[in-house]
C-alpha positions in Angstrom: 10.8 -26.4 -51.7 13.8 -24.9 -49.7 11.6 -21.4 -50.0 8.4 -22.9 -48.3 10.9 -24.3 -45.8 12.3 -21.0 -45.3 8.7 -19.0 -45.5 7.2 -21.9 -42.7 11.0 -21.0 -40.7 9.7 -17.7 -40.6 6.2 -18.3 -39.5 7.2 -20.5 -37.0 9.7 -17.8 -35.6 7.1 -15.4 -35.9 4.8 -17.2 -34.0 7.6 -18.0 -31.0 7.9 -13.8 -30.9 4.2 -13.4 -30.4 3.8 -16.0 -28.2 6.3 -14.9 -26.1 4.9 -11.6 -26.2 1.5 -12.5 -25.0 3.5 -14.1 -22.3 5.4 -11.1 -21.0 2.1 -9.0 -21.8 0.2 -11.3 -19.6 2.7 -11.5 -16.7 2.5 -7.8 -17.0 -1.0 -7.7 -16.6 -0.3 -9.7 -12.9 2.1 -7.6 -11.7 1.3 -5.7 -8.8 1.6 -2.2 -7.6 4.0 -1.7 -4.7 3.5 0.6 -2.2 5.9 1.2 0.1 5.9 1.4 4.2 8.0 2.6 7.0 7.7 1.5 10.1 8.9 1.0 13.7 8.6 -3.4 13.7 10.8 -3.6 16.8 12.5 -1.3 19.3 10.8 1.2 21.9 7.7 1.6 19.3 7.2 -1.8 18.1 3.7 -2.1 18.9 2.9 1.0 16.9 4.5 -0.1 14.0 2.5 -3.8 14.5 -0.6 -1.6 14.9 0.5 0.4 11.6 1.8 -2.7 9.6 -1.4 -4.3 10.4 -3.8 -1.4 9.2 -2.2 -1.1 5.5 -2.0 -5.1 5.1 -5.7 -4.4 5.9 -6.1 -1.6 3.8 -4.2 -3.6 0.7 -6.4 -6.9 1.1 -9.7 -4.6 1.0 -8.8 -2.9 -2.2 -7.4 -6.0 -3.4 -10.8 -7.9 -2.5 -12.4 -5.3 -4.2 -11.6 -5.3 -7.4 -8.1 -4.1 -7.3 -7.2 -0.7 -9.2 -9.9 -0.4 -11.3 -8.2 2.4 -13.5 -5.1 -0.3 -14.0 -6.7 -3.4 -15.1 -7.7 -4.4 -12.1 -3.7 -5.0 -10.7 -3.8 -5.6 -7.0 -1.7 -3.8 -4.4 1.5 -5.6 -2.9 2.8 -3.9 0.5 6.5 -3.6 1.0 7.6 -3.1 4.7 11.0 -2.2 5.7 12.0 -1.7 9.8 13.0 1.7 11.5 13.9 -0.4 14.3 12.7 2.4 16.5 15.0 4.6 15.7 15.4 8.2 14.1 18.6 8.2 13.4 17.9 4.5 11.6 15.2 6.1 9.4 17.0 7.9 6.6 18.7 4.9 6.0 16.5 2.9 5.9 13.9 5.0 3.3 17.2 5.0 0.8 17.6 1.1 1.2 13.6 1.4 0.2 13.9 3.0 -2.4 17.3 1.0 -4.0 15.6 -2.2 -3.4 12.3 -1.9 -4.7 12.7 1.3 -7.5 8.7 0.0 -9.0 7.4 1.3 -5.4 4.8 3.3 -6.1 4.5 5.5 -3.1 5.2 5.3 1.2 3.6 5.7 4.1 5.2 6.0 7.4 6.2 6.3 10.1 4.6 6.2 13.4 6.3 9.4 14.7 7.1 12.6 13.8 11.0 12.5 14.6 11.3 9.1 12.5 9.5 11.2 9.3 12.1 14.4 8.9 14.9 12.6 8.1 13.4 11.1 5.5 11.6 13.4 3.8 14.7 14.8 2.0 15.2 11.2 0.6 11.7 10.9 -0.9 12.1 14.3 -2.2 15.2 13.6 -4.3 13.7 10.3 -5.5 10.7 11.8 -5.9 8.7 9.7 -4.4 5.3 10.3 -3.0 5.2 9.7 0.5 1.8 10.3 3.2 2.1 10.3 6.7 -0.4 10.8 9.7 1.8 11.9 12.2 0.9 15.7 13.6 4.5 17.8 13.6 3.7 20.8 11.2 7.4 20.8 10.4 6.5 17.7 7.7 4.5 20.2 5.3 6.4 23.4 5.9 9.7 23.0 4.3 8.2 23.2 0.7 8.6 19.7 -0.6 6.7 18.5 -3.6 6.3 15.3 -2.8 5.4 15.0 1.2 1.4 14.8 2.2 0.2 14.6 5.5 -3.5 13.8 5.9 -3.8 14.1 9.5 -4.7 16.5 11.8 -1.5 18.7 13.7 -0.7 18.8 17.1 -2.4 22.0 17.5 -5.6 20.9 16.0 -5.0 18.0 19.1 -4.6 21.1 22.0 -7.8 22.8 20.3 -10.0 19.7 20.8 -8.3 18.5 24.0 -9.9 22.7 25.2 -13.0 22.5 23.4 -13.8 19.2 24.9 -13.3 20.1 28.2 -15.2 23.2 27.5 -18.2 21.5 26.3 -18.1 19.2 29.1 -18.4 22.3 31.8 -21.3 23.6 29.8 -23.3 20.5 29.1 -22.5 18.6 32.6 -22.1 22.0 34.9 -18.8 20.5 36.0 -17.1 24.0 36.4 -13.5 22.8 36.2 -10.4 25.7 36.1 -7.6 24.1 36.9 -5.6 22.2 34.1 -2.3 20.5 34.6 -0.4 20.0 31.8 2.4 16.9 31.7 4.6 15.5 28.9 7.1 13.4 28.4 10.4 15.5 26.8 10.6 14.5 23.0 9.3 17.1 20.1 5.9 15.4 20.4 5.3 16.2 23.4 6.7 19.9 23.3 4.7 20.1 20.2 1.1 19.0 22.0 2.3 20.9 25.1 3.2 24.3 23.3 -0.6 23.8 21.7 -2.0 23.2 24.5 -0.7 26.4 26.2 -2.1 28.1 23.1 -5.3 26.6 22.8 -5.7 27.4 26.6 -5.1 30.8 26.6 -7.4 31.5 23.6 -10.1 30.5 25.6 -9.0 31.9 28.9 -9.0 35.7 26.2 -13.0 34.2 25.6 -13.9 34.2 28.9 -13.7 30.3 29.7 -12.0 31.0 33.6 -9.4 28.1 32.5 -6.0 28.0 33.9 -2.9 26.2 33.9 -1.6 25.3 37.6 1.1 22.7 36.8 3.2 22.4 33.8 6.3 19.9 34.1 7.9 17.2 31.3 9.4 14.2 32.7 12.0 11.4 30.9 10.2 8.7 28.5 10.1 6.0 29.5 10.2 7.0 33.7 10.5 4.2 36.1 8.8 6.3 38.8 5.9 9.4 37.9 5.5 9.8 41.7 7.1 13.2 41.9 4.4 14.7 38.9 1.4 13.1 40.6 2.2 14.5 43.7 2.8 17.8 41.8 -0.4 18.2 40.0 -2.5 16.9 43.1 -0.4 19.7 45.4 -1.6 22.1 42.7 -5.4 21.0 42.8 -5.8 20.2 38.9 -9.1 19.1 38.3 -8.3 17.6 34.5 -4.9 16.9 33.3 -3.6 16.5 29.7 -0.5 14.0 29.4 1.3 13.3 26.8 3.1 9.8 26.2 3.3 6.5 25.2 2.1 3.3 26.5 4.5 2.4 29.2 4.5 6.0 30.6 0.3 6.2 30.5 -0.2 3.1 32.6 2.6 4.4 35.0 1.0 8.0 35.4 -3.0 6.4 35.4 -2.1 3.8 37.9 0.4 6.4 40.4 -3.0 8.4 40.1 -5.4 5.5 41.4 -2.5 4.7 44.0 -3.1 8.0 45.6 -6.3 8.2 45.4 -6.0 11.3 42.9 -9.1 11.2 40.4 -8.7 14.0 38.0 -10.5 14.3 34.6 -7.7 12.7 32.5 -7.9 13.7 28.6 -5.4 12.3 26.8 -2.9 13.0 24.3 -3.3 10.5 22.4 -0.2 7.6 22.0 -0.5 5.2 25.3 -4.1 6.6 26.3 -5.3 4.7 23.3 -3.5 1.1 23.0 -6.0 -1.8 22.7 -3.0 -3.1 25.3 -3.8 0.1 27.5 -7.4 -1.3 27.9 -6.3 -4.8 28.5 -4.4 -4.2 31.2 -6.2 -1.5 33.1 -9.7 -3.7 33.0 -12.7 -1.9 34.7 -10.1 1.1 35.7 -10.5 2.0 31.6 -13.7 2.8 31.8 -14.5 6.1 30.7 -11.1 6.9 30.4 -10.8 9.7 27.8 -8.3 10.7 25.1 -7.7 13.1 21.5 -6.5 11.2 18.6 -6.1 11.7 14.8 -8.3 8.9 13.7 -10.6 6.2 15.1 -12.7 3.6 13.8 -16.1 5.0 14.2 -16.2 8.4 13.2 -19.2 9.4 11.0 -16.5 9.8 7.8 -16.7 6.5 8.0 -19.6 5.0 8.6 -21.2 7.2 6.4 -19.2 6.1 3.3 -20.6 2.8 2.2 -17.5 1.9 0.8 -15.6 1.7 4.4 -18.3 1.9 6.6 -17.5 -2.0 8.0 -13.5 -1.2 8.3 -14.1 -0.8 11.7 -15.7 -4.5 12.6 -13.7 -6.0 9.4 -10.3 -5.0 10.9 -11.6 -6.8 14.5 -12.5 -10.3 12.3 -9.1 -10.5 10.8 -6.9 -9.1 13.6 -8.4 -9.9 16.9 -8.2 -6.7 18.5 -10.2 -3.5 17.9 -8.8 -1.2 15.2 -6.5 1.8 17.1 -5.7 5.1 15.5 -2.6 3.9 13.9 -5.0 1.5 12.5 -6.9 3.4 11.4 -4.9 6.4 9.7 -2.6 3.6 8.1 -5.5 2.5 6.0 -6.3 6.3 5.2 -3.3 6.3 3.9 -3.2 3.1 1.4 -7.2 4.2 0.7 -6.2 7.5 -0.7 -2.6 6.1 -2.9 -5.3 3.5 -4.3 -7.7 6.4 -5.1 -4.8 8.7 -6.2 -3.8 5.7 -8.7 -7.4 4.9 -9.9 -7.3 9.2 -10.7 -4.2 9.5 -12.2 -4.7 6.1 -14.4 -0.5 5.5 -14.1 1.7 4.3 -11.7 4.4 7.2 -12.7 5.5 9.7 -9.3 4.8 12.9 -10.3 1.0 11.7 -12.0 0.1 10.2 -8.7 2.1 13.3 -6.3 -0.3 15.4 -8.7 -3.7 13.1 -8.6 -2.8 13.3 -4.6 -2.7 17.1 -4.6 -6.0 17.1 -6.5 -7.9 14.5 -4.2 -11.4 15.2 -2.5 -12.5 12.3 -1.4 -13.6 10.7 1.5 -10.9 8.2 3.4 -10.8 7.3 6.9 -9.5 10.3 8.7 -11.7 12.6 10.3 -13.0 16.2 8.9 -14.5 14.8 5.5 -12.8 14.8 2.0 -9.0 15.9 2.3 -8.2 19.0 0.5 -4.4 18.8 0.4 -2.7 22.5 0.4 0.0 23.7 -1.7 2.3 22.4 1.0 0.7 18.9 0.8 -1.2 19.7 4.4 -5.0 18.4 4.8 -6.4 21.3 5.4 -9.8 19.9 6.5 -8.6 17.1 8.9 -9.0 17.6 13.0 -8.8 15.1 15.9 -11.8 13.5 17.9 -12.1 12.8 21.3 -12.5 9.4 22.3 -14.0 7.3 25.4 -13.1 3.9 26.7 -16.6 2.5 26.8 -17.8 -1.4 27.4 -19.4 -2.9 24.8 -21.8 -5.3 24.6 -19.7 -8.1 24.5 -17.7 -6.8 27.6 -14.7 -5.5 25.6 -13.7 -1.8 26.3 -13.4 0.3 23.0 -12.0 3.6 22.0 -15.2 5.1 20.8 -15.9 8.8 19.2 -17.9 10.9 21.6 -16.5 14.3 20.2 -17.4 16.6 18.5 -21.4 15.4 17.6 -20.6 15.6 13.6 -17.8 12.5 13.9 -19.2 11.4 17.5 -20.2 7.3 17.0 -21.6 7.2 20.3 -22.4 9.5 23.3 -20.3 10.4 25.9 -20.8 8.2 29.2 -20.1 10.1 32.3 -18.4 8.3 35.2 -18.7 8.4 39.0 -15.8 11.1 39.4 -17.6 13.2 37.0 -20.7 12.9 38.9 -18.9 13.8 41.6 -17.5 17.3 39.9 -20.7 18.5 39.1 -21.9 21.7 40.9 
């Protein structure tokens, strides 16, 4: 008697293990894959980081919607955000707390500029932690980490297509513009774009394209008063002019421009020129406003792959403004960690760093499938030019008008234009 007592003890014990096995199996089964972000949430460059924060919740919801990692059971993605506040000096920090609060992160993406990114490179390299970034500083890929990937295009590639636009526009509209003034606001970003630009300029002027530069001047970011660099590049008789800045500083220079009644062919940097709150508060002035930039909603990479081809008007439903390049090149960024997992079949760093090296597919950044380098550079990414055009509903847009293999729509000439023609 006492030994079936014992035996059904036993049993019973047994049982309680398994049972509480298929528990911890099954809450296993529902855990989710973090991925980490870095962004700037408040501070100076708060509305990148919204614009950012908003594109990988995006990114994780359509995964999630759609089926989850596939490779992994199905477990849907879970998106960890942590604040730069703005600040570079803030941002090696603030990766370390990352990575000591949530040591299950799978991989990061960050972080809105290039000066926020260095310092924290050395962090995810130490932890080895892959991390993906958009932003254009070639200095990112060129100190031989292992674990750094950046998908977008460089500041250089920006420069080329900023000259090759403005070529293409001479040819095709017989505008015959020379002279190019050249103005930046004084942080490595714009040195960067402004050194490329030089470059990228005086390639073409060695091909015969009669381009010169007549005014080339950096101001403080964040200026109260662009008077002084208006009057500068209208005294110099710039028909186009490339600035580079951010939101505050693009309104400034565009509006000191339409105050003196100076109408050169602006073509952005990228940063301010392309703001949904850039549009907003310009109204009709927007139109056919132009700009470069690393990624936009309707490039043909996109709406040629059926399985993002709706990002674009998705993002719009669920946010309530049109998706902008951070946007965009924040979902690239969760899009190719979830195909990097759904490769590599494991959520373990140095599987998915490798399934990242070995990627060719298709995201949302513009040039076609990434082929990462040895140095973790996308060697096949470039930048667009895009247009501030009205749509139907009477809501300007960035839209793709350059060049015709990513263009979503064609390139709308305005009045001043007209007016250049010969």
């Amino acid at each position: 008697m006492k030994g079936k007592k014992l035996l059904a003890g036993l049993l019973a014990g047994v049982m309680t293990v398994m049972s509480l096995a298929t528990v911890v199996s099954a809450e296993a089964e529902n855990e989710t894959i973090k991925v980490g972000c870095v962004f700037p949430i408040t501070g100076n460059n708060a509305d990148q980081g919204v614009f950012n924060i908003d594109g990988c919740q995006f990114a994780i919801d359509y995964i999630n919607n759609n089926g989850g990692i596939k490779a992994l059971g199905g477990k849907k993605l879970e998106l960890v955000s942590y604040d730069n506040q703005s600040d570079a000096d803030q941002s090696k920090a603030v990766a370390e707390r990352l990575i000591n609060e949530n040591p299950d992160i799978v991989a990061v993406t960050g972080a809105a500029s290039s000066s926020f990114v260095l310092p924290m490179l050395p962090v995810f390299e130490k932890n080895t932690m892959p991390f993906l970034t958009a932003q254009v500083s070639e200095a990112i890929t060129n100190q031989g980490y292992q674990y750094t990937f950046r998908f977008g295009s460089t500041g250089g590639s920006f420069s080329e297509y900023q000259v090759k636009f403005l070529e293409w526009l001479n040819e095709e509209y017989n505008l015959g513009i020379t002279k190019v003034g050249i103005v930046y606001e004084d942080t490595e970003w714009g040195i960067s774009n402004t050194s490329g630009a030089v470059t990228a300029i005086e390639n073409s002027v060695a091909e015969g394209s009669g381009l010169e530069i007549a005014y080339n001047e950096s101001f403080t970011a964040g200026s109260s008063d662009l008077t002084n660099i208006v009057v500068g590049l209208k005294n110099a008789g710039c028909e186009v002019v490339f600035p580079t800045c951010y939101t505050q500083d693009a309104k400034l220079l565009f509006n000191t421009m339409k105050s003196m009644n100076y109408t050169p062919l602006i073509i952005g940097g990228g940063g301010g020129f392309l703001y949904p709150s850039f549009g907003e508060e310009l109204g009709d002035l927007v139109d056919g406003v132009v700009s470069v930039t690393g990624h936009n909603y309707d490039i043909q990479t996109i709406t040629n792959n059926s399985e993002i081809a709706d990002i674009g008007e998705q993002f719009e439903k669920e946010y309530g403004y049109f998706m902008p390049e951070q946007g965009a090149s924040a979902f690239s960024a969760i899009y190719l960690i979830a195909q990097a997992l759904e490769n590599a079949g494991t959520t373990d760093h140095a599987a998915v760093a490798e399934a990242l090296r070995a990627l060719t597919c298709e995201a949302a950044t513009p040039g076609g499938a990434v082929a990462f380098d040895e140095t973790g550079a996308n060697n096949s990414a470039h930048a667009v030019i895009v247009q501030w055009q009205k749509g139907d509903d009477d809501v300007y847009r960035t839209r793709c008008v350059f060049p015709d293999d990513e263009a979503g729509i064609e390139f709308q000439m305005t009045d001043d234009l007209k007016a250049m023609q010969k």
